[in-house]
Biopython code that builds the backbone (N, CA, C, O; Angstrom):
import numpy as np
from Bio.PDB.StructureBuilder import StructureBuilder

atoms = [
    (1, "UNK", "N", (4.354, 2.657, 13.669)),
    (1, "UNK", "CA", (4.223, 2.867, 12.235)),
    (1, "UNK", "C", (3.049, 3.811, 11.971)),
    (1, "UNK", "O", (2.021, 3.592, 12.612)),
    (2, "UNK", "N", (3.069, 4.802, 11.137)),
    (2, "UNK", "CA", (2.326, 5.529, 10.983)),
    (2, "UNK", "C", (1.766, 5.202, 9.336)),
    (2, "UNK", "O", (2.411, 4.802, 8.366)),
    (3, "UNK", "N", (0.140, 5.586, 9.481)),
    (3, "UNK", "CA", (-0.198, 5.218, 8.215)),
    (3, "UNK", "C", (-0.554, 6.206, 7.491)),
    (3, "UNK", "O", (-1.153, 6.981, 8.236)),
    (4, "UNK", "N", (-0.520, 6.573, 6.542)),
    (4, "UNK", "CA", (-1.290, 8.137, 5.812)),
    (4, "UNK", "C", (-2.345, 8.070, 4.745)),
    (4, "UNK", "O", (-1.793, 8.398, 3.694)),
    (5, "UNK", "N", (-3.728, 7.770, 4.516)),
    (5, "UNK", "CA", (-4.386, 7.402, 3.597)),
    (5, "UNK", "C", (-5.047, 8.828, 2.700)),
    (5, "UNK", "O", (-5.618, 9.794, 3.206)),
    (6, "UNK", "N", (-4.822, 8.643, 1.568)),
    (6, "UNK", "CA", (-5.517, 9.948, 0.710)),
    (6, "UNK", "C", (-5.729, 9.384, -0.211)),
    (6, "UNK", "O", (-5.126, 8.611, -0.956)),
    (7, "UNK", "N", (-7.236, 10.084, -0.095)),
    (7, "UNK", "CA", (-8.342, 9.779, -1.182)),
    (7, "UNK", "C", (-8.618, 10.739, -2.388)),
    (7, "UNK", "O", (-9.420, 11.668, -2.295)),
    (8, "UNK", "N", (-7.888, 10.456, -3.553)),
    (8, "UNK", "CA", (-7.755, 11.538, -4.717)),
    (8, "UNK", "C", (-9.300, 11.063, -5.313)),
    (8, "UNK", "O", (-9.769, 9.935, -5.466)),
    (9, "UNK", "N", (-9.857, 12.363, -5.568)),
    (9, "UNK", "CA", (-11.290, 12.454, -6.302)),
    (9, "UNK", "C", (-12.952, 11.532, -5.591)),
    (9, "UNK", "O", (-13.771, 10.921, -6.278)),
    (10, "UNK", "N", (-12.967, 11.616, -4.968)),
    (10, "UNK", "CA", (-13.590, 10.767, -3.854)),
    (10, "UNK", "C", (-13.326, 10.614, -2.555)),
    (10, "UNK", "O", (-12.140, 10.582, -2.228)),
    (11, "UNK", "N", (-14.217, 10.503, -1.671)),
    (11, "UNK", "CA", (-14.552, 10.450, -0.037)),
    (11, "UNK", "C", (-14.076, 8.920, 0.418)),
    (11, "UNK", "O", (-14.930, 8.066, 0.179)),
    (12, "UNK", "N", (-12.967, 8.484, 0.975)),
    (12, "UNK", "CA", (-12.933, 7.405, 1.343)),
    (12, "UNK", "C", (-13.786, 6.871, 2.679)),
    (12, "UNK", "O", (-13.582, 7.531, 3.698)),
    (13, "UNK", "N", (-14.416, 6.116, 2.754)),
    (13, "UNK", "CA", (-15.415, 5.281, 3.257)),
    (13, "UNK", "C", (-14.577, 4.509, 4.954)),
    (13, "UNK", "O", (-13.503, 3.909, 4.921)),
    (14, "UNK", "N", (-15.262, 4.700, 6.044)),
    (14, "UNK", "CA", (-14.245, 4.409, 7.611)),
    (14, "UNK", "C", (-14.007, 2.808, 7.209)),
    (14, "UNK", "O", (-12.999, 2.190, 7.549)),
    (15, "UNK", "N", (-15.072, 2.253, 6.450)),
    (15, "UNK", "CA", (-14.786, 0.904, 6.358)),
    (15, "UNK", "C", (-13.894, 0.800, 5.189)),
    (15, "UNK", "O", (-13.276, -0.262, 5.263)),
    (16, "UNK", "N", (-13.636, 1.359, 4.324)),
    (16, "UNK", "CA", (-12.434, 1.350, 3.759)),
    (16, "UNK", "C", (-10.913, 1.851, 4.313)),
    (16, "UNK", "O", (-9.774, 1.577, 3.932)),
    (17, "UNK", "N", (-11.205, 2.333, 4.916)),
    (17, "UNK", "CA", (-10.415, 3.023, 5.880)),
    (17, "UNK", "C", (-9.351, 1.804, 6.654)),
    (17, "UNK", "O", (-8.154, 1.553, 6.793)),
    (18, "UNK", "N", (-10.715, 1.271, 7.032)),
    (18, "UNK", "CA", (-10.368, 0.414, 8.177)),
    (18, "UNK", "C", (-9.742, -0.948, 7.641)),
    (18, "UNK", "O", (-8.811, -1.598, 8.118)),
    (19, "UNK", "N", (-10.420, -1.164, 6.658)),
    (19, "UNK", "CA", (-9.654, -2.596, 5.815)),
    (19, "UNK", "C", (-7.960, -2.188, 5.410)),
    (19, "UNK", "O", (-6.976, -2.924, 5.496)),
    (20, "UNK", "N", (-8.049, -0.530, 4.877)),
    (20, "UNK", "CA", (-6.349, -0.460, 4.265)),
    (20, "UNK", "C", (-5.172, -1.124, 5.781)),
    (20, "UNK", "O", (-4.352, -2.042, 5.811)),
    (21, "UNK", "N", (-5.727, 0.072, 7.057)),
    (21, "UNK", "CA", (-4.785, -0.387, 8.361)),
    (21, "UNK", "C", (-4.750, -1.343, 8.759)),
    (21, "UNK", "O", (-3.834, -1.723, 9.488)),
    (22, "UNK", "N", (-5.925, -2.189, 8.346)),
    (22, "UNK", "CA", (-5.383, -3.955, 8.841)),
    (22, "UNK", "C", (-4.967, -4.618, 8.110)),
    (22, "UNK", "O", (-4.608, -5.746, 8.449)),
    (23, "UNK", "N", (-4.857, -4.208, 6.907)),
    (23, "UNK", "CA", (-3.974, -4.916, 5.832)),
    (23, "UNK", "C", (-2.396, -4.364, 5.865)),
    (23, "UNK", "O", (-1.314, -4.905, 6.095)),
    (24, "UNK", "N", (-2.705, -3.378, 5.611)),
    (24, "UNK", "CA", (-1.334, -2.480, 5.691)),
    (24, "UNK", "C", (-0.301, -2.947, 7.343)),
    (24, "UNK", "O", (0.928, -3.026, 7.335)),
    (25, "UNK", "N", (-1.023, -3.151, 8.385)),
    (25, "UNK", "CA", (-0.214, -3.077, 9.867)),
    (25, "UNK", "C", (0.573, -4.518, 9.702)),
    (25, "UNK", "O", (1.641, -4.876, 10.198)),
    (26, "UNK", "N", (-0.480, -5.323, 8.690)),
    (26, "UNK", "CA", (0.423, -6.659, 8.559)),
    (26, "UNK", "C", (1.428, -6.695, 7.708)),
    (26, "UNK", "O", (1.848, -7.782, 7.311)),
    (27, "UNK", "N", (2.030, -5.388, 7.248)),
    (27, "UNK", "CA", (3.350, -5.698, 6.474)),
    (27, "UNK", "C", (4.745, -5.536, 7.180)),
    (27, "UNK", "O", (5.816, -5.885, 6.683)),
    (28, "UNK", "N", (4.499, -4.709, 8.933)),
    (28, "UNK", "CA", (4.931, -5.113, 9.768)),
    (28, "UNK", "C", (5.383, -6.420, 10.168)),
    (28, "UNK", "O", (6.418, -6.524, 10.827)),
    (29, "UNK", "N", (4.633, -7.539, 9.795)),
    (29, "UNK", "CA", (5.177, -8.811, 9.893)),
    (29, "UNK", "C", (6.412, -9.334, 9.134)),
    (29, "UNK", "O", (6.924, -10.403, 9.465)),
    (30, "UNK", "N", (6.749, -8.816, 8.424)),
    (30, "UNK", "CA", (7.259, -8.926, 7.086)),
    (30, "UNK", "C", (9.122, -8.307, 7.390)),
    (30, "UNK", "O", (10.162, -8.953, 7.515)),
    (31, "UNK", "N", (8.786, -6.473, 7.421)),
    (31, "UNK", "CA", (9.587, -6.065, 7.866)),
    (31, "UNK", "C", (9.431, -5.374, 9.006)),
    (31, "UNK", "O", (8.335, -4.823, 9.106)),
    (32, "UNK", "N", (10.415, -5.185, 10.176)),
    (32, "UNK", "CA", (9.875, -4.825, 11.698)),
    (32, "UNK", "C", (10.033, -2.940, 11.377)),
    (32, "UNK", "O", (9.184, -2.173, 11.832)),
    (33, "UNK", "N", (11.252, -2.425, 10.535)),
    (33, "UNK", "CA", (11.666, -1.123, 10.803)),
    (33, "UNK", "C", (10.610, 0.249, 10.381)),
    (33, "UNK", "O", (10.845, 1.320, 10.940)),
    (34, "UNK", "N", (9.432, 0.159, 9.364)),
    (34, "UNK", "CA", (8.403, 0.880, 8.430)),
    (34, "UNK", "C", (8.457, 2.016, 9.627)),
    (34, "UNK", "O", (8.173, 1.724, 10.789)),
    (35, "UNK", "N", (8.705, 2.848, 9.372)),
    (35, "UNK", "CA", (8.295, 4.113, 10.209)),
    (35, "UNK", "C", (7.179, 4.787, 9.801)),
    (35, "UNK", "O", (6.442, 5.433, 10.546)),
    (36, "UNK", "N", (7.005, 4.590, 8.197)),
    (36, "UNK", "CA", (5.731, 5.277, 7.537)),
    (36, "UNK", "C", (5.388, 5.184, 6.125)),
    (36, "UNK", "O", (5.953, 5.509, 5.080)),
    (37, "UNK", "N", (3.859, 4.425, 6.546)),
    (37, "UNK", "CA", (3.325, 3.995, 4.948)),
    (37, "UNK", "C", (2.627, 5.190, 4.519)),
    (37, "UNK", "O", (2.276, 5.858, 5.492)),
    (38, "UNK", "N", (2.325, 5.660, 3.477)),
    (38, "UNK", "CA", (1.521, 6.242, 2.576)),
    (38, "UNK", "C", (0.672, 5.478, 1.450)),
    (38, "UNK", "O", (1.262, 4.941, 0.513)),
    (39, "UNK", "N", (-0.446, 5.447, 1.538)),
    (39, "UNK", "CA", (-1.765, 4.977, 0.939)),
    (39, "UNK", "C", (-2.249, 6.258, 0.114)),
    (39, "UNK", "O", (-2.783, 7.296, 0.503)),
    (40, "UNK", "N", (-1.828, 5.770, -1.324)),
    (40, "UNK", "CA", (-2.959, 6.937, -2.611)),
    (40, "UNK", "C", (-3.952, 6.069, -3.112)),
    (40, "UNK", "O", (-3.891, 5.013, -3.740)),
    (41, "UNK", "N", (-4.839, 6.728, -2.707)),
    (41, "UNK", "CA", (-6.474, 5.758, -3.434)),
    (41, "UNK", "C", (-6.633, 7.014, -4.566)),
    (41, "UNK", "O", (-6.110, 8.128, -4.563)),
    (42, "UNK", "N", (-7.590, 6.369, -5.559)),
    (42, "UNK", "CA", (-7.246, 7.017, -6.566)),
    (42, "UNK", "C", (-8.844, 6.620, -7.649)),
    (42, "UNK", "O", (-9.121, 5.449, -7.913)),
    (43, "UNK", "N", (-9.590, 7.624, -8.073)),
    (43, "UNK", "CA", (-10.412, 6.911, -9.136)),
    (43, "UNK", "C", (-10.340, 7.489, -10.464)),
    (43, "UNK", "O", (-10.909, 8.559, -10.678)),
    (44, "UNK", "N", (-9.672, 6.863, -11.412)),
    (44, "UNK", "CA", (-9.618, 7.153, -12.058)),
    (44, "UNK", "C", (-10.360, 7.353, -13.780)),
    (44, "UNK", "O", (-10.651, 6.432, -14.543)),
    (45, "UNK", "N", (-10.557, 9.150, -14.078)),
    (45, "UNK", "CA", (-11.269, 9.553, -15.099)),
    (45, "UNK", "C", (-11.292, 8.747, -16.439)),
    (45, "UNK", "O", (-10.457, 7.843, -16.468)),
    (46, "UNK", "N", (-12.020, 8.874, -17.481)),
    (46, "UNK", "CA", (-13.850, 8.528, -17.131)),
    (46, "UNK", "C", (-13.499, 6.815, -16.425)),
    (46, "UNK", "O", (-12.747, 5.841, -16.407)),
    (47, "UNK", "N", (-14.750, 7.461, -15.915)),
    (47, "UNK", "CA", (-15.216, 5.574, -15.499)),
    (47, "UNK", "C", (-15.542, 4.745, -15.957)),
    (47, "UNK", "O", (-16.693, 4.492, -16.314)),
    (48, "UNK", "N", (-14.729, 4.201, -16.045)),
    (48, "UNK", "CA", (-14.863, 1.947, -16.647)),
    (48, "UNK", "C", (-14.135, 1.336, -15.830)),
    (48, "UNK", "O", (-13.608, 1.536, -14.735)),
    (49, "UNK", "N", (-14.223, 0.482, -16.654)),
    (49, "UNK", "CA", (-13.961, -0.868, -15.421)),
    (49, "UNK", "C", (-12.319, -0.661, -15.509)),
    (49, "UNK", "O", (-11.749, -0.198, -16.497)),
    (50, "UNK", "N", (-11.536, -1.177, -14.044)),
    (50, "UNK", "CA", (-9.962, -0.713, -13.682)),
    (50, "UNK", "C", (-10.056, 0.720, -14.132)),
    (50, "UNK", "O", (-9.845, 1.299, -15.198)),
    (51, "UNK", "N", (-10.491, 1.118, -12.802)),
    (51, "UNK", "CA", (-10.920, 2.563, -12.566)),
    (51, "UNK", "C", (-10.186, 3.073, -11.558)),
    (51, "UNK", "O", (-9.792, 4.229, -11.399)),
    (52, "UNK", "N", (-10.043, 2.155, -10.917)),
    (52, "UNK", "CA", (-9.229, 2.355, -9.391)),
    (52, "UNK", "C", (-7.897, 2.217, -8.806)),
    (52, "UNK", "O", (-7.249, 1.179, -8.673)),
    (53, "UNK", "N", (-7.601, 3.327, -8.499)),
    (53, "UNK", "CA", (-5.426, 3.141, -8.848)),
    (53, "UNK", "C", (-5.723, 2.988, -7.028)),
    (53, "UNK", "O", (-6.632, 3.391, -6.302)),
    (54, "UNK", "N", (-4.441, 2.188, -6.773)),
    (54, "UNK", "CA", (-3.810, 2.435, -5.627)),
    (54, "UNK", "C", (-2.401, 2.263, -5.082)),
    (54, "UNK", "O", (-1.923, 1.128, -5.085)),
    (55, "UNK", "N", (-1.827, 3.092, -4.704)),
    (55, "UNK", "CA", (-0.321, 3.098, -4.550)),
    (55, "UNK", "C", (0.015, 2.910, -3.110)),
    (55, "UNK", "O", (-0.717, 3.358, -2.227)),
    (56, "UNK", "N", (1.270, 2.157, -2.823)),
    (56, "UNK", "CA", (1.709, 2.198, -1.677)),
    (56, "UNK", "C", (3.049, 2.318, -1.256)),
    (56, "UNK", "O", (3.672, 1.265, -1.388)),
    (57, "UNK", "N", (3.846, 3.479, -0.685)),
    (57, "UNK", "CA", (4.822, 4.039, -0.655)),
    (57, "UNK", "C", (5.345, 3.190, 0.889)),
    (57, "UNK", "O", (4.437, 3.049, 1.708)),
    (58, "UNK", "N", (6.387, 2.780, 1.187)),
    (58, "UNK", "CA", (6.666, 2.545, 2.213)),
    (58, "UNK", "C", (7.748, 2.939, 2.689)),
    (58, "UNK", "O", (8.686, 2.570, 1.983)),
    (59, "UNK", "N", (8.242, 3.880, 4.103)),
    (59, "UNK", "CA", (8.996, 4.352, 4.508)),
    (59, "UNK", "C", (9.945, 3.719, 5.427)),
    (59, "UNK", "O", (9.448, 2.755, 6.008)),
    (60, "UNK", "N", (11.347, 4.008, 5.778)),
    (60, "UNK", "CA", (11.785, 3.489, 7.013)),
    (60, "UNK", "C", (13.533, 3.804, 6.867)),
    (60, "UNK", "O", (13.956, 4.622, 6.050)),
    (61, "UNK", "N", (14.307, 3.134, 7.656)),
    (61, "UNK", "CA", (15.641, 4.141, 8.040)),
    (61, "UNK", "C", (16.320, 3.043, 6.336)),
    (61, "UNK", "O", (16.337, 1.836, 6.095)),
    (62, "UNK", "N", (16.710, 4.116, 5.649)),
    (62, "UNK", "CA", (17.390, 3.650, 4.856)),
    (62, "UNK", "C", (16.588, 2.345, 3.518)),
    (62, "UNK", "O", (17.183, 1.384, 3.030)),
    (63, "UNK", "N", (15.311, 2.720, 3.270)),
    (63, "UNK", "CA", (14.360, 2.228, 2.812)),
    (63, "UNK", "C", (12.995, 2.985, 2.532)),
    (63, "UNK", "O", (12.217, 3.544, 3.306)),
    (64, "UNK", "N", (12.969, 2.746, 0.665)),
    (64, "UNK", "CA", (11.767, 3.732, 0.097)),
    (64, "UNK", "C", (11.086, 3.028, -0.972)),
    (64, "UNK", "O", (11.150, 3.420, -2.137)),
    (65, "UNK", "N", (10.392, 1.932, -0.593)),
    (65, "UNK", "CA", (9.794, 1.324, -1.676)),
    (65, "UNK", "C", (8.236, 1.363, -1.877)),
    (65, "UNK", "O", (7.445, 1.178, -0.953)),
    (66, "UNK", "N", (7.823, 1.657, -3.355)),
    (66, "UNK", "CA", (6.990, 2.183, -4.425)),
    (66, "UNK", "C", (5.996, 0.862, -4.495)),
    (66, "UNK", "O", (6.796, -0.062, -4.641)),
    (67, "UNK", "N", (4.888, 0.389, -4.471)),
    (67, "UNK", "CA", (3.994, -0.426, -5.020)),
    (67, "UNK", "C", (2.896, 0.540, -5.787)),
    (67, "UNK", "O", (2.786, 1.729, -5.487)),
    (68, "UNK", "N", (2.001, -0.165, -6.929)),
    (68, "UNK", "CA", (0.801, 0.445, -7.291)),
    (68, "UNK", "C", (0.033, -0.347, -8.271)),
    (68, "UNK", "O", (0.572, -0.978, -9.181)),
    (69, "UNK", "N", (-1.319, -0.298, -8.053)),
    (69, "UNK", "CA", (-1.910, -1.342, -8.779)),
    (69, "UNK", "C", (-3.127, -0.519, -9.309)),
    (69, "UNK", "O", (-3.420, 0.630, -8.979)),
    (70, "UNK", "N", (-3.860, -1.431, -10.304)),
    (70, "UNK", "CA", (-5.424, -1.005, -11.197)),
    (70, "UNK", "C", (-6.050, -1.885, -11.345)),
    (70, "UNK", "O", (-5.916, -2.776, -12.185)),
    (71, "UNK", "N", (-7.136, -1.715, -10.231)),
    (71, "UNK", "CA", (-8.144, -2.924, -10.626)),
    (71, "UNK", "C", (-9.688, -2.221, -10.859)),
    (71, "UNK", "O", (-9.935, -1.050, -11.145)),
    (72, "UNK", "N", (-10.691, -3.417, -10.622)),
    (72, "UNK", "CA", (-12.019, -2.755, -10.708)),
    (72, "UNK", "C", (-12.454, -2.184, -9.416)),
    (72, "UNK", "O", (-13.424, -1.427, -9.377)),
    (73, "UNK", "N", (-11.705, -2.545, -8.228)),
    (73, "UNK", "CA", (-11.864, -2.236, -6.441)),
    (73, "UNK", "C", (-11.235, -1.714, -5.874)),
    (73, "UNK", "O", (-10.056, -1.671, -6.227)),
    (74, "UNK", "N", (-11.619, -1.087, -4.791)),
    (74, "UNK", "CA", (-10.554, -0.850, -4.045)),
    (74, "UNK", "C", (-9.917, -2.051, -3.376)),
    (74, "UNK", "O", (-8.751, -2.374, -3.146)),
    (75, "UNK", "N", (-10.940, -2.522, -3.178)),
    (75, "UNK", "CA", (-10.297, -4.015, -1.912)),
    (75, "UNK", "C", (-9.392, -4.623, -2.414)),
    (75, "UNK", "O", (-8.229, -4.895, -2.116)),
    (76, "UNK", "N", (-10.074, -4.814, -3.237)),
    (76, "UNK", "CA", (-8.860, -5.937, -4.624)),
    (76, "UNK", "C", (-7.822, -5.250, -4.892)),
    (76, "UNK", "O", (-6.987, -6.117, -5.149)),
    (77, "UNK", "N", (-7.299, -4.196, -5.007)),
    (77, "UNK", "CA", (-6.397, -3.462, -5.461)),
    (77, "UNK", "C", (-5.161, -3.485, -4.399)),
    (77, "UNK", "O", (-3.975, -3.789, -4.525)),
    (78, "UNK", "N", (-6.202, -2.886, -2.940)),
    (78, "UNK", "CA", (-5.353, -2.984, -1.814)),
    (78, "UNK", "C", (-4.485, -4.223, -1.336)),
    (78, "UNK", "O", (-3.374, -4.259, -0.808)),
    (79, "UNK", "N", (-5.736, -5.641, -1.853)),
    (79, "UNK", "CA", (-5.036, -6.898, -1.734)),
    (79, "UNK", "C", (-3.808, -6.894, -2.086)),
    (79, "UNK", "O", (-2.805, -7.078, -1.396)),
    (80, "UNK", "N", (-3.969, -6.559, -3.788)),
    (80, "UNK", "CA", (-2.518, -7.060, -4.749)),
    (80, "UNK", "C", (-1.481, -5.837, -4.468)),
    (80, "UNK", "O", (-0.318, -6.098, -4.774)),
    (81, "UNK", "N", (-1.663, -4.876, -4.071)),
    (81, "UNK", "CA", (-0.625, -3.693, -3.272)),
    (81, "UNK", "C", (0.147, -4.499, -2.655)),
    (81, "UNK", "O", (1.164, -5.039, -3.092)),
    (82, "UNK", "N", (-0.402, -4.607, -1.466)),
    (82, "UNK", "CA", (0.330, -5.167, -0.303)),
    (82, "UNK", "C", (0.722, -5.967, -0.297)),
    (82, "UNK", "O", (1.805, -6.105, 0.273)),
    (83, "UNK", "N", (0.126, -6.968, -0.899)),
    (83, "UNK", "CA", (0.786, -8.553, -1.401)),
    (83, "UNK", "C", (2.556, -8.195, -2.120)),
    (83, "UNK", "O", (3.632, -8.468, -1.587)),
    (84, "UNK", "N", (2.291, -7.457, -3.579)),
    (84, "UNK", "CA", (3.706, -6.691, -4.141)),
    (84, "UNK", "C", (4.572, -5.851, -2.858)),
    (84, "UNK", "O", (5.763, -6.121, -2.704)),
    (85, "UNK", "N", (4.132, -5.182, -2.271)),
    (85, "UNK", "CA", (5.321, -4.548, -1.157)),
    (85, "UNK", "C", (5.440, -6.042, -0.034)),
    (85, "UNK", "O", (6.622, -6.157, 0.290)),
    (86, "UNK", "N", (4.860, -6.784, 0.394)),
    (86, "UNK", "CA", (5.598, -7.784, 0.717)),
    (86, "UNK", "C", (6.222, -8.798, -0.039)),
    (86, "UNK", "O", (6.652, -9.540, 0.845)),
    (87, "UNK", "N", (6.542, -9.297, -1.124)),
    (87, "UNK", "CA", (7.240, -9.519, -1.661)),
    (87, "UNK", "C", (8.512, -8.760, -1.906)),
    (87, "UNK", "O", (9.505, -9.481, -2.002)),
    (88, "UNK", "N", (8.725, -7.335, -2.041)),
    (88, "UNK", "CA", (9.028, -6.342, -2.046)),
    (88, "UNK", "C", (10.163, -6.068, -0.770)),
    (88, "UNK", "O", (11.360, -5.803, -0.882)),
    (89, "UNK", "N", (9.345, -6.230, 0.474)),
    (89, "UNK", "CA", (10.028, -6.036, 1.274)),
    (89, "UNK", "C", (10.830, -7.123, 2.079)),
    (89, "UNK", "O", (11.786, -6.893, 2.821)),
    (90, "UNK", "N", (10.122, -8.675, 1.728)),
    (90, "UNK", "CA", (11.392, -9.599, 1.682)),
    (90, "UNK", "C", (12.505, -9.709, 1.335)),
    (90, "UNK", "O", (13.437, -10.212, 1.963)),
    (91, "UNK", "N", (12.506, -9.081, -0.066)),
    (91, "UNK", "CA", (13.684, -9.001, -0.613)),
    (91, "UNK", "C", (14.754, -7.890, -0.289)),
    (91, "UNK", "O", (15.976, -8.028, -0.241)),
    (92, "UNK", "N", (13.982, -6.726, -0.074)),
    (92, "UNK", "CA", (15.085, -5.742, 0.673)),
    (92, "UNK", "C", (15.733, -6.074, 2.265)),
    (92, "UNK", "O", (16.711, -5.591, 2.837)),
    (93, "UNK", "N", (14.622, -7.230, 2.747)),
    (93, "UNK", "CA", (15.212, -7.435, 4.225)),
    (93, "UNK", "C", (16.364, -8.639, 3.778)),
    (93, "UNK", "O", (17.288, -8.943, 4.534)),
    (94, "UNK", "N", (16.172, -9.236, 2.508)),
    (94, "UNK", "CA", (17.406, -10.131, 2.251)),
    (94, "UNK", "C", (19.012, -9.906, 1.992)),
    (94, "UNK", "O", (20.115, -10.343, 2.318)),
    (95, "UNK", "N", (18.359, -8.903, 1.164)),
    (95, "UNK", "CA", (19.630, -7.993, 1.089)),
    (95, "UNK", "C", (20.158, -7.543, 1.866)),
    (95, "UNK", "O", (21.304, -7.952, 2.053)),
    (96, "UNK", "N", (19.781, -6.775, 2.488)),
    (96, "UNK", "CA", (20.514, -6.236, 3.974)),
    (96, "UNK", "C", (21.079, -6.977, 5.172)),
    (96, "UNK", "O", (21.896, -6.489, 5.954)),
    (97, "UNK", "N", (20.439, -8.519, 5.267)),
    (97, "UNK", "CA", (20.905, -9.185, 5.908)),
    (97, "UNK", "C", (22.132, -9.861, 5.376)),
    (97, "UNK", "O", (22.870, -10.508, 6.119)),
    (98, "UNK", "N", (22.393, -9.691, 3.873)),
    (98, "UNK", "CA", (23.314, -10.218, 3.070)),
    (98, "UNK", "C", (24.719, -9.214, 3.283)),
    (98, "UNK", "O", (25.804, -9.652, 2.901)),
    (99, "UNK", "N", (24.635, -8.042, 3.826)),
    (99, "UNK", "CA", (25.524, -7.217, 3.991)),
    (99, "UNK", "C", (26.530, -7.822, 5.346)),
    (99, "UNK", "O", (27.507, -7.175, 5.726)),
]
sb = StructureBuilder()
sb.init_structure("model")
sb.init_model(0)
sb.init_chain("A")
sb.init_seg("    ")
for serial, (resi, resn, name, xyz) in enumerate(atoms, 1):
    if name == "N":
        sb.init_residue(resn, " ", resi, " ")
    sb.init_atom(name, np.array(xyz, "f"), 0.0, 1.0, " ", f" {name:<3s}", serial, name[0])
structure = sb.get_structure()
């Protein structure tokens, strides 16, 4: 699985870095096929609080699903991302097994 992280308007941080791929590698658990996630970090103009977008695109054979969240963090944001694409991707592995 390949991961792709981009940091719109800001320098993302190795320890941020590093929290998205160990969060993100565990959605592998979930569904086995992801050939490729895409991670948009995002801060968004002017600054106040839920400042911080983050989206998560997930790739794979016959599968293209969209998450994205706004919180005051990144961490937090990344949490409730990934949390929504696994939910997300239960349900597309239900379906397909329903075929």
């Amino acid at each position: 699985m390949e991961i792709k992280i981009q940091s719109i308007h800001f320098d993302a941080t190795e320890k941020l870095q590093a929290l998205i791929e160990k969060k993100v590698a565990k959605l592998e658990k979930t569904y086995e096929d992801i050939q490729k996630v895409e991670v948009q970090l995002k801060v968004v103009r002017p600054a106040t609080a839920l400042n911080k977008e983050t989206s998560l695109t997930v790739i794979g054979p016959g599968l293209s699903l969209y998450a994205e969240k706004t919180c005051d963090t990144f961490e937090e944001c990344i949490d409730q991302t990934v949390d929504s694409m696994k939910v997300q991707l239960a349900k597309f592995k239900e379906k397909t097994r329903n075929r």
